[in-house]
Backbone as JSON, one array per atom type, in Angstrom:
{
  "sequence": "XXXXXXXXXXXXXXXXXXXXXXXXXXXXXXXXXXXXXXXXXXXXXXXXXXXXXXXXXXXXXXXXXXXXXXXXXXXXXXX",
  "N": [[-18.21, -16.45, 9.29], [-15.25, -15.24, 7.51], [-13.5, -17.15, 4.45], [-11.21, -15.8, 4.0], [-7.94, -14.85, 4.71], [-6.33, -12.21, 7.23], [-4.35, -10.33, 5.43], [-5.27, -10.84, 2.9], [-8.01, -9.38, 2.78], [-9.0, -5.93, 2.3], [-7.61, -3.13, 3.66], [-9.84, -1.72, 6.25], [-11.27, 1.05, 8.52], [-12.65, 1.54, 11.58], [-15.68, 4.25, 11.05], [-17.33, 6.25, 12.41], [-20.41, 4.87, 12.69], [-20.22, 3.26, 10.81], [-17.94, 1.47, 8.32], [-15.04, 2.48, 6.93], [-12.65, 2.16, 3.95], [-9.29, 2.4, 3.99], [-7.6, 4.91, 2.38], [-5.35, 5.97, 1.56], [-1.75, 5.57, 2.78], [0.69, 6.39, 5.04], [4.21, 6.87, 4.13], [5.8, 5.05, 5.87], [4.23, 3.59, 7.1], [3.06, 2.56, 4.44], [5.09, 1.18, 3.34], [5.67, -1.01, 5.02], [3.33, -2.41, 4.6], [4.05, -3.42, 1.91], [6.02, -5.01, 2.77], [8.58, -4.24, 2.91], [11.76, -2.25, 3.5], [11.76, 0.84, 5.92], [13.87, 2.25, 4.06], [14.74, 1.18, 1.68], [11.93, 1.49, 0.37], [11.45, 4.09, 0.39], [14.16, 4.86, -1.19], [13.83, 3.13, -3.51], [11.59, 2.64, -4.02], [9.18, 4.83, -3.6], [10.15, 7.28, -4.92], [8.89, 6.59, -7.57], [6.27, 6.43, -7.31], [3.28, 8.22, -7.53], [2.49, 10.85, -5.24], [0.15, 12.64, -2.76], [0.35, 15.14, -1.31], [0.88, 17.8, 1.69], [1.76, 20.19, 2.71], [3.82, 18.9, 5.26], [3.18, 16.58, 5.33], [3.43, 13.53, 3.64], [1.27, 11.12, 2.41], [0.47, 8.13, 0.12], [-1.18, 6.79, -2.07], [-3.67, 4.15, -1.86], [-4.06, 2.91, -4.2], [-1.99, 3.67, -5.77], [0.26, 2.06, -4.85], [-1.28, -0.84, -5.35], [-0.67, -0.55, -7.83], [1.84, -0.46, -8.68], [2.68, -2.85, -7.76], [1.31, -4.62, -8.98], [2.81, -3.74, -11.69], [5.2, -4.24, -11.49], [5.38, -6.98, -10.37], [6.39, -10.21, -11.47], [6.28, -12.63, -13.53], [5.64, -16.07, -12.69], [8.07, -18.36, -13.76], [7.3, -21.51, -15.47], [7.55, -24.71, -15.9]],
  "CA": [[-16.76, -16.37, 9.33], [-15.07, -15.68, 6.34], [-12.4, -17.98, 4.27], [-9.49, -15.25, 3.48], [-7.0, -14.56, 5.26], [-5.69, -10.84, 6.76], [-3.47, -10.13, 4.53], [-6.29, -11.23, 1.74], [-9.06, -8.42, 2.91], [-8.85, -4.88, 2.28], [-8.04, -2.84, 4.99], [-10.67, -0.9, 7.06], [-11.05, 1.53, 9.54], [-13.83, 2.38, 11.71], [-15.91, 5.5, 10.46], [-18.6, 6.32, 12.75], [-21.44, 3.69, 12.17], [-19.67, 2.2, 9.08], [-16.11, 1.33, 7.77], [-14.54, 2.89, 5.33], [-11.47, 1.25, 3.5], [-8.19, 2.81, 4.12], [-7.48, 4.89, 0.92], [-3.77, 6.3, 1.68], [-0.91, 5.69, 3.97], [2.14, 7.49, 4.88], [5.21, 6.46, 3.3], [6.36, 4.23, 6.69], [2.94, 2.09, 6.85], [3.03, 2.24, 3.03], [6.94, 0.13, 3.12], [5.23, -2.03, 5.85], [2.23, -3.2, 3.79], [4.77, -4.02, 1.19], [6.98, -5.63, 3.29], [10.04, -3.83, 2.73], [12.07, -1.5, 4.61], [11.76, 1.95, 5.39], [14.74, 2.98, 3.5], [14.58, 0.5, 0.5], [10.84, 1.61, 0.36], [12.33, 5.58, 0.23], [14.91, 4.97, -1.73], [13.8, 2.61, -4.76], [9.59, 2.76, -4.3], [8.53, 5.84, -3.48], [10.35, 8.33, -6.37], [8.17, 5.52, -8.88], [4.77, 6.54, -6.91], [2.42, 9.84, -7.38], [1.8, 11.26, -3.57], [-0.52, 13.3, -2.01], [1.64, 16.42, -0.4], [-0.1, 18.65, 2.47], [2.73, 20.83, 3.85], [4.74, 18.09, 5.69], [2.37, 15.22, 5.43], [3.09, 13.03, 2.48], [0.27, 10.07, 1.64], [0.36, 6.93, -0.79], [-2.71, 6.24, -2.44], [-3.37, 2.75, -2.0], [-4.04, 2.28, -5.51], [-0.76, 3.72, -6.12], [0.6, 0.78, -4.48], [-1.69, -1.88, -5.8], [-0.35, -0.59, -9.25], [3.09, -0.22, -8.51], [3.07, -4.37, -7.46], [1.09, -4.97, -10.74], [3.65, -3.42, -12.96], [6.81, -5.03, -11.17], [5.59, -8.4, -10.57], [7.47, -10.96, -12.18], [5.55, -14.08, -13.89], [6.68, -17.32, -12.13], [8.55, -19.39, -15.09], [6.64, -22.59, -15.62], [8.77, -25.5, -16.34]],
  "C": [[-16.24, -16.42, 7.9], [-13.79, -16.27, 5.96], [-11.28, -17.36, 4.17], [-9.06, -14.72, 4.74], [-6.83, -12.63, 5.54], [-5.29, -10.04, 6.08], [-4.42, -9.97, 3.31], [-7.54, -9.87, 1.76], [-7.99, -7.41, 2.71], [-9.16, -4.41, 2.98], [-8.9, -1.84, 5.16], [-10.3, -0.8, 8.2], [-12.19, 1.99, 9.83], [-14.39, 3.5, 11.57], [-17.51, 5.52, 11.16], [-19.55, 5.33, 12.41], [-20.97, 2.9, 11.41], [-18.44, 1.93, 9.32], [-15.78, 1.61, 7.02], [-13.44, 2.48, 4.81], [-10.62, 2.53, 3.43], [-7.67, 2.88, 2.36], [-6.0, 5.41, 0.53], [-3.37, 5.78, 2.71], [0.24, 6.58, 3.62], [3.07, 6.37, 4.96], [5.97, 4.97, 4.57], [5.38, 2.6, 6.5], [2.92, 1.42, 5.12], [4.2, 1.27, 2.97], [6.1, -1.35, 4.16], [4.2, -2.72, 5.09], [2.7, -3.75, 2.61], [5.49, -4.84, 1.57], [8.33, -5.62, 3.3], [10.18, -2.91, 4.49], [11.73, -0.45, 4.43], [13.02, 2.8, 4.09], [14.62, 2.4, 2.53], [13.22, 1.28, 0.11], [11.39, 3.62, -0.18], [13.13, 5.91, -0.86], [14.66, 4.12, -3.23], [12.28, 2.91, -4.54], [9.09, 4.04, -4.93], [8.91, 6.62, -4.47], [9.25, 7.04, -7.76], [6.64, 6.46, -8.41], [4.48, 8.29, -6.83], [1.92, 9.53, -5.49], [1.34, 12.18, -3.7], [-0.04, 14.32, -1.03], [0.25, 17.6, 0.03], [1.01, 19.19, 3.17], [4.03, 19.63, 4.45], [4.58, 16.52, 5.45], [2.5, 14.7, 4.02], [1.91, 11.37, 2.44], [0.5, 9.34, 0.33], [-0.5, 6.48, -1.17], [-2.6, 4.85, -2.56], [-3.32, 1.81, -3.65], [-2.75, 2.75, -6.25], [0.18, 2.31, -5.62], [0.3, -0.71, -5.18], [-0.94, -1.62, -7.55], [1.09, -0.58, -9.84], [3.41, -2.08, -8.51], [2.38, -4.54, -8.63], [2.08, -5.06, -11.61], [5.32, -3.78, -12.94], [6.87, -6.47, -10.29], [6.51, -9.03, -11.2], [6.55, -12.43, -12.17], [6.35, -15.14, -13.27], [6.65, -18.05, -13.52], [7.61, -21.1, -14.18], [7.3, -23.54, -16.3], [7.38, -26.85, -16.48]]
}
């Protein structure tokens, strides 16, 4: 059993015999794994992030994400 939490693992999805880690989402799941809204997520996120465009289908590379919360963190002040 391991100690982290949901939230803490990287997600997977079953792939025949294996798992392979979930390497895009679309722009809805992408606001949800942030924890915003769709429209905040639309409207301030997404013009910041490079996507993945297939005709109608847009995609969020997850490492677009992980780098997006990197670079607009905010250090907690230490008193």
């Amino acid at each position: 059993m391991s100690n982290t939490t949901p939230s803490e693992r990287p997600a997977r999805r079953p792939i025949g015999r294996g798992v392979m880690p979930v390497l895009a989402l679309r722009p809805h799941a992408a606001a949800r794994a942030l924890g915003v809204s769709r429209s905040f997520f639309y409207a301030e996120i997404l013009p910041e992030l490079r996507v993945v465009r297939r005709g109608r289908l847009r995609l969020v590379p997850v490492t677009e994400l992980e780098a997006w919360l990197q670079k607009n963190a905010a250090r907690a002040l230490v008193s």
